[in-house]
Backbone bond lengths (Angstrom), bond angles and torsions (degrees), N, CA, C in turn:
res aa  C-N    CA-C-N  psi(-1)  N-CA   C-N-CA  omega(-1)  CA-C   N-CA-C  phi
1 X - - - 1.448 - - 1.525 108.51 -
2 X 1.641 118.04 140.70 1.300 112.57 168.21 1.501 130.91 -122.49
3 X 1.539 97.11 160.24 1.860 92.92 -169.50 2.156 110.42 -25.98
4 X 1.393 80.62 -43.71 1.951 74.11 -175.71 1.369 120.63 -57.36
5 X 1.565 104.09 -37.18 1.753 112.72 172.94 1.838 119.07 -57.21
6 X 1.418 96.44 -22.64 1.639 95.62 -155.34 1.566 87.09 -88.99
7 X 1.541 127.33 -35.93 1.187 118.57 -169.87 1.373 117.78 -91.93
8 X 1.472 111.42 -7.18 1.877 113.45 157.49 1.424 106.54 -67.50
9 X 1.726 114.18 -50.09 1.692 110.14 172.37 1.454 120.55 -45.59
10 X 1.092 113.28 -50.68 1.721 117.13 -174.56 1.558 97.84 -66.10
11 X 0.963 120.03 -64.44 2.051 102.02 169.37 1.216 148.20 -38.71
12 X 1.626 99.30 -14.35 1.650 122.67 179.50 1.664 90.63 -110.24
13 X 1.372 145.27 92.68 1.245 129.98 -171.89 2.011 101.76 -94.74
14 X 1.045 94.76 -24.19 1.589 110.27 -168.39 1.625 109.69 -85.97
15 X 1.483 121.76 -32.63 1.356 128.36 136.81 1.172 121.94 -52.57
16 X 1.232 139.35 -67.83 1.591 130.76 163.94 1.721 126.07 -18.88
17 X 1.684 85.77 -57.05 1.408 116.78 172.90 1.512 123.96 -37.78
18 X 1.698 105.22 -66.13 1.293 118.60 161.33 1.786 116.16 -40.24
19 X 1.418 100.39 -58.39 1.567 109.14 -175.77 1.512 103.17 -30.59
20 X 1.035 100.71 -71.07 1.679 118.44 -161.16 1.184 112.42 -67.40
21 X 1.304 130.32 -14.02 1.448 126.48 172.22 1.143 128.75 -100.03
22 X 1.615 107.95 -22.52 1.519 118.78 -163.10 2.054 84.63 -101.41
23 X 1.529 117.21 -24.58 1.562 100.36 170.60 1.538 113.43 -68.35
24 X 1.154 101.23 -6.16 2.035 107.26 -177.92 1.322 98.73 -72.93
25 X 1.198 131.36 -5.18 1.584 139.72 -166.71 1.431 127.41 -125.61
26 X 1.277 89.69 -7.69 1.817 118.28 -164.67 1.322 98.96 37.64
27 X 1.441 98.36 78.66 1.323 107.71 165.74 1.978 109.59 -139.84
28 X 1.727 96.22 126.33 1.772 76.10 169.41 1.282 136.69 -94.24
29 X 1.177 138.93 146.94 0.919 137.69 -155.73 1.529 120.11 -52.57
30 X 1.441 109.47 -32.86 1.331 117.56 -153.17 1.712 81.86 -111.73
31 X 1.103 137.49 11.63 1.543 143.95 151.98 1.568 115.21 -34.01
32 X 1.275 136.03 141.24 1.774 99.30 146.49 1.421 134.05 -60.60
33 X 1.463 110.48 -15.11 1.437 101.98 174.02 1.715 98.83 -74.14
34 X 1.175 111.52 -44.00 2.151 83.75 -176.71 0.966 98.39 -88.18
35 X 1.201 155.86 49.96 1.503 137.16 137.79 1.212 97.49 -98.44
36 X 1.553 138.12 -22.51 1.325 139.79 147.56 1.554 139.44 -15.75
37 X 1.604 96.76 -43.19 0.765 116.93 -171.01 1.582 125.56 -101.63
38 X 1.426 102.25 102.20 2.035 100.13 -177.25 0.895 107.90 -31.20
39 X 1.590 97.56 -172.25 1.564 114.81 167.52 1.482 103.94 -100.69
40 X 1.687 134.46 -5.64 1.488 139.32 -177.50 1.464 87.91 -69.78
41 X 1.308 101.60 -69.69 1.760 116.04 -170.14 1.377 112.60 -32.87
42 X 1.880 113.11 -39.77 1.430 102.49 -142.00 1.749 77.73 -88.64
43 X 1.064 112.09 -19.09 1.973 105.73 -158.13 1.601 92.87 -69.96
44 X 1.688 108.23 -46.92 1.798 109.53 165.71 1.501 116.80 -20.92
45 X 1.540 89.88 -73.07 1.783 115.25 -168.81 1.715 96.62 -52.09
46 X 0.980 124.24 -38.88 1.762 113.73 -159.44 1.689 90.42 -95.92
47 X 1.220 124.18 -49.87 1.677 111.42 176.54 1.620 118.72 -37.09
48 X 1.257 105.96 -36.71 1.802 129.36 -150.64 1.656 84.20 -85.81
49 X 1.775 129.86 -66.11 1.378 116.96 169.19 1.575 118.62 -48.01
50 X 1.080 132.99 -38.48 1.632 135.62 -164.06 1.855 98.76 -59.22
51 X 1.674 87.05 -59.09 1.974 78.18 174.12 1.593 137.58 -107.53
52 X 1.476 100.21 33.78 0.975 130.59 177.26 1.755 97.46 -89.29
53 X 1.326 113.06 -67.46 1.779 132.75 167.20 1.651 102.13 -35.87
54 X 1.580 102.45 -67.65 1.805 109.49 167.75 1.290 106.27 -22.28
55 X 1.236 103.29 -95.24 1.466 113.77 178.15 1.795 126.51 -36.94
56 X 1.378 127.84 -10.55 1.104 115.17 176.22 1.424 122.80 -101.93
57 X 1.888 92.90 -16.42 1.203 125.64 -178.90 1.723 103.26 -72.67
58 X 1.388 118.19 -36.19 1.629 109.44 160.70 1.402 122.44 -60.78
59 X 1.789 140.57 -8.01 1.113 146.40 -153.85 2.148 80.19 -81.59
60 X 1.630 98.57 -46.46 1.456 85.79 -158.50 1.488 100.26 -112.02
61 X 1.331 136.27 33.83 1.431 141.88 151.85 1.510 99.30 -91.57
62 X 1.790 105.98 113.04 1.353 107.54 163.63 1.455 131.07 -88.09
63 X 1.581 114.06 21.03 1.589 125.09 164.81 1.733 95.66 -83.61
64 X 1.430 118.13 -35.71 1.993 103.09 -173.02 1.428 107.64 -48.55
65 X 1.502 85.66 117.98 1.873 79.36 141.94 1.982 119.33 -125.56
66 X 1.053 86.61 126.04 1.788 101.45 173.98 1.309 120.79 -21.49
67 X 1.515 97.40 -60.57 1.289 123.97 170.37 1.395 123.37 -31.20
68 X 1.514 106.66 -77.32 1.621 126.24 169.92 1.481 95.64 -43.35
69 X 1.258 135.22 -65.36 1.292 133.27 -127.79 1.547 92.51 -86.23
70 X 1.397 107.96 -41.75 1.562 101.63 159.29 1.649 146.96 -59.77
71 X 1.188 106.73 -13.30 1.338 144.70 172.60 2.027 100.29 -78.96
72 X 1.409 116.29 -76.16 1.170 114.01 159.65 1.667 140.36 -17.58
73 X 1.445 85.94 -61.81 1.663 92.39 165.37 0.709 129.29 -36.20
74 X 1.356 115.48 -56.72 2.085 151.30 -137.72 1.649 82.16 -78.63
75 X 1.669 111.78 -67.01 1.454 122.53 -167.57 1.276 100.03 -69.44
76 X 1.532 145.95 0.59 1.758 130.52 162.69 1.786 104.32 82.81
């Protein structure tokens, strides 16, 4: 890849975007299933991994507690 490629990528952020979310699915983009897929859906689909990761990422932070975080929710 070259400097010119990386800085056409960084200008398309929502293309990138797609890339990386719809490969979480093994799906290609240019598939009919990801052309399927909006851009509402895909911002869904990539929010839904971010704290999905969050959340697994507390399995091995030994400050979580369940508890609290369940408590949190409840209060919004």
């Amino acid at each position: 890849m070259t400097a010119s490629m990386l800085l056409r990528d960084a200008a398309q952020p929502m293309q990138r975007l797609r890339w990386l979310v719809l490969k979480e699915f093994n799906i290609l983009p240019f598939s009919d299933e990801g052309r399927a897929v909006d851009d509402g859906e895909l911002l869904k689909m990539a929010a839904q991994l971010v704290l999905d990761r969050r959340l697994s990422l507390a399995d091995v932070n030994p400050s979580f507690s369940a508890e609290k975080f369940s408590e949190a929710m409840k209060r919004g």
